[in-house]
C-alpha positions in Angstrom: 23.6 33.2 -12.3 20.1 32.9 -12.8 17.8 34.8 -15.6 14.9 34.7 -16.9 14.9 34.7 -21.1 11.6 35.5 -22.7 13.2 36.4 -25.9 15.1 33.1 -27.2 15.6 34.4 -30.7 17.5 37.8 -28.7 20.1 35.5 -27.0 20.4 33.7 -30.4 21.2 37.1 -31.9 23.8 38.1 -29.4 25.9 35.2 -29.4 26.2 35.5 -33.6 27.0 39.1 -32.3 30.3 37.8 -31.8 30.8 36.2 -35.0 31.5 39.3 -37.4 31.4 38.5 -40.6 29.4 35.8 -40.8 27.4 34.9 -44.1 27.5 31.3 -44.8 23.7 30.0 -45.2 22.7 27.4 -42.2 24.5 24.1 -42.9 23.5 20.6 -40.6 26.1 19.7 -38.6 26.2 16.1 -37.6 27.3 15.0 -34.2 29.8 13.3 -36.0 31.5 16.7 -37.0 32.0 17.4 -33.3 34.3 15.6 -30.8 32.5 14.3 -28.2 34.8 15.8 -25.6 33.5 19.5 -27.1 29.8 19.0 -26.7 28.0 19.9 -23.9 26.0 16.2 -22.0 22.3 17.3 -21.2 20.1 15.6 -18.7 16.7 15.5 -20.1 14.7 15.8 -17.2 10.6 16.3 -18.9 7.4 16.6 -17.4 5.8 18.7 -19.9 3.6 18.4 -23.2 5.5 17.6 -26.2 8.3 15.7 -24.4 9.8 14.0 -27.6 13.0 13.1 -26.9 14.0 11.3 -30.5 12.8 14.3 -32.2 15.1 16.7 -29.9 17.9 14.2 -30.9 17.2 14.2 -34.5 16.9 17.8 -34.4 20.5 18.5 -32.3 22.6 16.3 -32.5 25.7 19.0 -31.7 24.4 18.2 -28.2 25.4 14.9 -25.9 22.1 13.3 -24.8 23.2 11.3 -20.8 20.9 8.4 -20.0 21.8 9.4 -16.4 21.9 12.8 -14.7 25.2 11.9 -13.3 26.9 11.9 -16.6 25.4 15.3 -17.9 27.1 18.3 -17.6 23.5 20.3 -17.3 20.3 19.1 -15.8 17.5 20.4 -18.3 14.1 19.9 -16.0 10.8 20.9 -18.7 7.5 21.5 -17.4 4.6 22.8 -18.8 1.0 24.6 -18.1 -1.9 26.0 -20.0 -2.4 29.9 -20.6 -5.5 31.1 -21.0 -6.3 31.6 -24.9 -5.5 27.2 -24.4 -2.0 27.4 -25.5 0.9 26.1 -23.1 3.6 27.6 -21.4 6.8 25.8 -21.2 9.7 26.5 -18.7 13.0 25.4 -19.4 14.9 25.0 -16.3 19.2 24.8 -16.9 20.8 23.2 -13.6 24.7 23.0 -13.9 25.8 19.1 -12.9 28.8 17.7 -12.0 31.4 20.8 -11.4 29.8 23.4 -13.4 28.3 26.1 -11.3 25.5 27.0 -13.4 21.6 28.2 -13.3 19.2 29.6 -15.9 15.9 29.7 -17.0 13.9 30.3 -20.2 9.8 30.6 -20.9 8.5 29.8 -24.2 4.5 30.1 -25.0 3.0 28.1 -27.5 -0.1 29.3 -29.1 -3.0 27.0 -29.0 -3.6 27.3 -32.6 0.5 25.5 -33.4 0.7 22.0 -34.8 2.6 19.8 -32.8 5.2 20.0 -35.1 5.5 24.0 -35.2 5.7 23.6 -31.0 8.3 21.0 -31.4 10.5 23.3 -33.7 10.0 25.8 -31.3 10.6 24.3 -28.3 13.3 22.7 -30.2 15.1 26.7 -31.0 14.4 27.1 -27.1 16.5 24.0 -25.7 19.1 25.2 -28.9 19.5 28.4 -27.3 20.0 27.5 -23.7 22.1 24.4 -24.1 24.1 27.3 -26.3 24.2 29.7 -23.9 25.7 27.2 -21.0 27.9 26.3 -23.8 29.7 29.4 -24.1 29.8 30.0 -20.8 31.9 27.4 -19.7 33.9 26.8 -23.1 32.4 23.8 -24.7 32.9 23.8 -29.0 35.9 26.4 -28.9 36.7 25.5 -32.4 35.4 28.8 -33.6 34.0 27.3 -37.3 32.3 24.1 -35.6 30.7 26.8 -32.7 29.9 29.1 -35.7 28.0 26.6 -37.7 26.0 25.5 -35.0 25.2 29.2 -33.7 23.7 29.5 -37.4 21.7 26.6 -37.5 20.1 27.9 -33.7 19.4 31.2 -34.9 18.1 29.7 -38.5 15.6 27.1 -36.6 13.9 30.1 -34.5 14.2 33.0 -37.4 10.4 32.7 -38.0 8.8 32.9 -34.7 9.4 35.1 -32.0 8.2 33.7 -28.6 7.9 37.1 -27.1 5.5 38.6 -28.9 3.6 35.4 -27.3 3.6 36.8 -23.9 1.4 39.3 -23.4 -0.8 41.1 -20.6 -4.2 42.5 -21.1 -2.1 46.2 -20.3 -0.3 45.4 -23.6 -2.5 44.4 -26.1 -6.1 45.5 -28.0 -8.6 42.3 -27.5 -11.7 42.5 -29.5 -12.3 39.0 -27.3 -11.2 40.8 -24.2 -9.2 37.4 -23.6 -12.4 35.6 -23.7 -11.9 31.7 -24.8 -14.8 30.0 -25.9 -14.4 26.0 -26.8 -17.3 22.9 -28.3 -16.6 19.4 -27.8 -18.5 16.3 -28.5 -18.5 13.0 -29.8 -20.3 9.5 -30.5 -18.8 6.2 -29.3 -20.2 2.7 -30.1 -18.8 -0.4 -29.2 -20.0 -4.3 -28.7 -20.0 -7.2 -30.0 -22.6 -10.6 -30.0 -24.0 -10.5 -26.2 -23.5 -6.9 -25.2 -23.3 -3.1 -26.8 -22.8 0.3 -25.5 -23.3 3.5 -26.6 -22.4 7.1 -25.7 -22.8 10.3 -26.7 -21.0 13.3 -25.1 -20.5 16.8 -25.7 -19.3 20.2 -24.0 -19.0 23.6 -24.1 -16.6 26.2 -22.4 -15.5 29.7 -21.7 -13.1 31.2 -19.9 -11.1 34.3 -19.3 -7.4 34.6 -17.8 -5.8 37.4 -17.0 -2.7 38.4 -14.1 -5.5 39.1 -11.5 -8.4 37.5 -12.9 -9.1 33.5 -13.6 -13.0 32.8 -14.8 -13.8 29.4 -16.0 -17.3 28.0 -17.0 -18.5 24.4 -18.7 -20.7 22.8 -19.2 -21.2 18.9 -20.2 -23.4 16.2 -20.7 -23.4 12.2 -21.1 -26.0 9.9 -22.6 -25.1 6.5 -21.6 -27.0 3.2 -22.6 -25.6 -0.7 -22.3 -27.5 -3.7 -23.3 -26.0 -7.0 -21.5 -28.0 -10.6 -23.0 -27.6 -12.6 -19.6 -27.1 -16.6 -19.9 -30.4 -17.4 -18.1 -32.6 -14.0 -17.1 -32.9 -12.2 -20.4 -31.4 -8.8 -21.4 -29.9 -6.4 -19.2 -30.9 -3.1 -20.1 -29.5 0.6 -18.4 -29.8 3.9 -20.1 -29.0 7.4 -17.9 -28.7 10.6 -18.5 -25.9 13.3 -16.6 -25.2 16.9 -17.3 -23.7 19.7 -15.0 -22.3 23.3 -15.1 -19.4 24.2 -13.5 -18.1 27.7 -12.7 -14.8 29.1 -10.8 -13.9 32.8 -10.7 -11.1 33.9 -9.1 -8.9 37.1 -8.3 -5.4 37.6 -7.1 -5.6 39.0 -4.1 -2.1 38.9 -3.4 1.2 37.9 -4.4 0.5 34.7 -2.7 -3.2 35.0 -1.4 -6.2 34.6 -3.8 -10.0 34.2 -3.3 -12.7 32.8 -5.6 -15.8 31.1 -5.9 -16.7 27.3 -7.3 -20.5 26.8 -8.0 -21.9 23.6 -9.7 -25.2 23.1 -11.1 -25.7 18.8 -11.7 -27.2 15.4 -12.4 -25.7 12.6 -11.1 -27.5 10.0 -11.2 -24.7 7.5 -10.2 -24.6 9.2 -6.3 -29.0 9.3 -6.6 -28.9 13.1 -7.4 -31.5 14.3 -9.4 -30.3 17.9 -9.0 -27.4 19.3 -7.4 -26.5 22.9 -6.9 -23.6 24.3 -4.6 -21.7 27.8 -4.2 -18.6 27.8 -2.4 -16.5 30.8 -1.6 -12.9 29.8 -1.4 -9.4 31.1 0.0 -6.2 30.0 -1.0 -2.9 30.6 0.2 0.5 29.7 -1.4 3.8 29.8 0.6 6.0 29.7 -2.8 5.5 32.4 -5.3 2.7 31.1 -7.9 5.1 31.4 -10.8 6.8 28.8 -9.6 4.1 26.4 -9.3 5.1 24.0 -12.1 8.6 23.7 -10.1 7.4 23.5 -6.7 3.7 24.3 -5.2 3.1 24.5 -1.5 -0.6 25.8 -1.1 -3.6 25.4 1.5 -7.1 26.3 0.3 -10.0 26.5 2.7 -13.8 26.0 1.2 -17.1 26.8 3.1 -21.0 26.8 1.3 -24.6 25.3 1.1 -24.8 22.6 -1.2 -28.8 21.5 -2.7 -29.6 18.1 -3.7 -32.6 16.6 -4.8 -32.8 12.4 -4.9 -34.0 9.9 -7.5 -34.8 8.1 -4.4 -35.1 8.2 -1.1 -31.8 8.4 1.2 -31.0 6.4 4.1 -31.3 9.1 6.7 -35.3 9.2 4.9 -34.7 12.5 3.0 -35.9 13.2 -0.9 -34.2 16.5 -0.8 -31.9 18.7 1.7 -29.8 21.7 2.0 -26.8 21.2 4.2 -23.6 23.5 4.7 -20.1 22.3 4.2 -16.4 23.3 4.9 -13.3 21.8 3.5 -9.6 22.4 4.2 -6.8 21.2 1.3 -3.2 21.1 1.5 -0.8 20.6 -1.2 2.9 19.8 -1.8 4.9 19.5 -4.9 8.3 19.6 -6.5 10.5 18.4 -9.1 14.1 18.4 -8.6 17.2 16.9 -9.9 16.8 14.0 -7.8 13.2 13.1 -9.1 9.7 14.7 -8.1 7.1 14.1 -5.2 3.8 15.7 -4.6 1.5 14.8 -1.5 -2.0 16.3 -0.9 -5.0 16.1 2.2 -8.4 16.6 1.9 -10.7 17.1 4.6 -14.1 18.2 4.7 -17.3 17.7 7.2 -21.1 18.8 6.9 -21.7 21.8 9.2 -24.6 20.5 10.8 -23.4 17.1 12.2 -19.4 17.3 12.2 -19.1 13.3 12.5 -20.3 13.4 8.5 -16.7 14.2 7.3 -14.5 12.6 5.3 -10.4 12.7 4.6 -8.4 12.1 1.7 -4.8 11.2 1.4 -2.8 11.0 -1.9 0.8 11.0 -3.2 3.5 10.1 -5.4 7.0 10.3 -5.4 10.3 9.0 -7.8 13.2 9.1 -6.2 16.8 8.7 -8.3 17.8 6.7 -5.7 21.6 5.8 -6.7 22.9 5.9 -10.3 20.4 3.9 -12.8 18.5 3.1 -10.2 14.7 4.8 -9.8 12.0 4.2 -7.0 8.5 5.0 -7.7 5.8 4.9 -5.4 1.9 6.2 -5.6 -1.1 5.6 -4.0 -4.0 7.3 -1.6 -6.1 6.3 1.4 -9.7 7.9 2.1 -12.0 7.7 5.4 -15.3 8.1 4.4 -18.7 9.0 6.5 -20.4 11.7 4.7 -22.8 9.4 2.0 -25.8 11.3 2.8 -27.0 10.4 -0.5 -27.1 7.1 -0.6 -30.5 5.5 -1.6 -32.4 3.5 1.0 -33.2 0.9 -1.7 -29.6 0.0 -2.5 -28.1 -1.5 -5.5 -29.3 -4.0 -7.4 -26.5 -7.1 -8.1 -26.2 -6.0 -11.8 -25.8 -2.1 -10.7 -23.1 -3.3 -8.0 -21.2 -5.3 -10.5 -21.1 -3.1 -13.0 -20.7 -0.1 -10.4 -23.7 2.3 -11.5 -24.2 3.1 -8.4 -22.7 4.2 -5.2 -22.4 2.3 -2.2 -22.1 2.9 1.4 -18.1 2.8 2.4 -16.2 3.8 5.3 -12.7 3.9 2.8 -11.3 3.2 0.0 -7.6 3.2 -1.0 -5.1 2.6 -4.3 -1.4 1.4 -3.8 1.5 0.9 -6.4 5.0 0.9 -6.1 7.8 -0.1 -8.6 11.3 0.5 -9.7 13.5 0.8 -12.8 16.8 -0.3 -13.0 19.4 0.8 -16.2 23.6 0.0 -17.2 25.2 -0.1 -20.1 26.1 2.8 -22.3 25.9 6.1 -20.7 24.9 7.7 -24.0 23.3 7.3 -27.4 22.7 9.7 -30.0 21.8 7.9 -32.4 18.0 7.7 -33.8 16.8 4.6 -36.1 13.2 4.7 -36.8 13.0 1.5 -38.8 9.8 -0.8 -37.6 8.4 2.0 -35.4 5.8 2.9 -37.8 3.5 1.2 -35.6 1.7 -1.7 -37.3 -1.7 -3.9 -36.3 0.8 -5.5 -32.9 1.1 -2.2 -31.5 
């Protein structure tokens, strides 16, 4: 069976449904009370915001937490994106384990103006009501007072939000800020000590606009850098820069899985000897699974093509101080998270329309992969060819800019490896929460 539940605190409702009668006030129910035998074993499987996994046992402990998916009866995989107001969407995926034929999913939205505790509690009521839900179905706590009491404290948790009234299209509601989002940043950082100091100050400003066929996203940011280095024999090392840019992307569903749009970026960078950089690139993108199910699985190619403007600091090697040259680009992505773990693998490849041997290619992925019980493999890293540097200053970098890598030198790749492995045995569960010394103290 497979559902979609966008009304948590409607589920709740129904299953008290079948409790007539009921009026007892919402007791706690330790895990204690309940037989191990009667309580359904849940697979945390979280890649989401908000993935606290001692408060969800603190919080439920009518449910068996499994170390391992093996010994869980469901498979709970959480992931998590951001909606456009800057809240985040959370989808709760229920995968029956073991025998139990089972499939369900539930969407919760959190508002971006919750604390981290009122998103907790609520994603808390969510998990509640699924792990319920499965519960019932397949007759886990049949003792009718223990599977009352814990019904009431569901229900109870979730009785003063409502994530439905979250969800909402711009069809359904009256906007005075027509889903307009507007969001400041900055800050001031300072740090040194006897023979060197740096300072930073940084700041930002956004605005965007999401809607079902509409995605528009503008920022803009700046950085004020400055370092002072004394240097044993030659004096004081002294670098102060300036970067700022504005970025733009509007796009519009085109399709159920096509979509066009446009990136633009207005720039300094003085790190890559741009004085001034503008581009405007029309985009199409194409995804072969549904776009709702992106935080599951994604399986998209995206194809790029525009002039891009740049004015130097100084002089490049191929003897210009400022060019216009047209490029193309062609990405490919693949992810998904699945019981057995997650992978996600993605290619880059892009050229200069005016000399097609200035490309370059990028290759990066990542995968964890249960391999046998306790045992996990995990394995990321990327490989790029490069040969489009067109910007590279004539003049080079000084030793104290190459050391401490202000500014770009000429490549032909670069490439990042890592690969590990986790091993764990012993006790296939453990409910219990002891929060003594994890206060964090001046060790941590």
């Amino acid at each position: 069976m497979k559902s979609v539940w966008r009304t948590p605190l409607g589920v709740a409702a129904a299953l008290l449904a079948i409790l007539p009668g009921l009026k007892t006030p919402p007791g706690t129910l330790s895990a204690q009370e309940v037989a191990n035998g009667d309580r359904p074993t849940v697979f945390l499987d979280c890649a989401a915001r908000n993935c606290n996994q001692t408060y969800f046992r603190t919080e439920m402990p009518w449910i068996n937490w499994a170390r391992q998916p093996q010994d869980a009866h469901v498979h709970l995989i959480m992931t998590s994106q951001g909606t456009g107001a800057g809240g985040t969407e959370y989808r709760l995926d229920f995968i029956g384990a073991q025998e139990y034929e089972y499939e369900d999913q539930l969407l919760y939205q959190a508002p971006p103006t919750n604390t981290q505790r009122e998103t907790l509690d609520e994603i808390t009521h969510a998990i509640g009501v699924g792990v319920l839900h499965f519960a019932t179905v397949h007759g886990f706590l049949d003792d009718v007072d223990t599977f009352r009491e814990i019904t009431e404290q569901v229900e109870h948790r979730g009785e003063e939000f409502d994530p439905a009234e979250r969800m909402v299209t711009s069809e359904e509601v009256e906007d005075p800020w027509n889903f307009w989002v507007f969001r400041l940043g900055g800050n001031t950082e300072v740090n040194g000590e006897q023979t060197r100091q740096t300072t930073q100050i940084r700041g930002n400003a956004s605005a965007s606009r999401v809607t079902r066929t509409w995605k528009m996203n503008f920022r803009g940011d700046f950085n004020v850098n400055r370092r002072e280095i004394d240097l044993p024999d030659d004096g004081t090392f002294t670098d102060e820069r300036t970067d700022w840019g504005f970025t733009e992307l509007v796009a519009y569903s085109l399709a159920d899985r096509w979509s066009i749009g446009v990136q633009g970026e207005v720039r300094k960078i003085t790190r890559f000897n741009q004085k001034f950089r503008w581009e405007f690139t029309p985009a199409l993108e194409y995804s072969v699974f549904p776009y709702e199910e992106a935080t599951r699985r994604a399986f998209t190619f995206q194809y790029r093509i525009g002039p891009a403007y740049r004015e130097y600091i100084e002089e490049t090697i191929y003897g210009w101080i400022s060019e216009t040259r047209w490029e193309e680009a062609l990405e490919i992505e693949f992810s998904q998270r699945q019981p057995w773990g997650n992978a996600s693998i993605r290619i880059n490849g892009s050229h200069f329309i005016h000399n097609t041997e200035l490309y370059a290619v990028n290759l990066r992925g990542d995968l964890n992969f249960r391999v046998l019980r306790g045992l996990n493999l995990n394995a990321e890293g990327g490989i790029g060819w490069v040969n489009d540097q067109i910007y590279l200053s004539a003049q080079g970098a000084t030793d104290a800019e190459a050391l401490l890598n202000l500014r770009q030198r000429a490549q032909d790749f670069n490439y990042g490896f890592e690969v590990g492995f986790s091993f764990q045995f012993g006790s296939i569960y453990n409910n219990v929460v002891n929060n003594r010394f994890g206060g964090g103290g001046w060790w941590r």
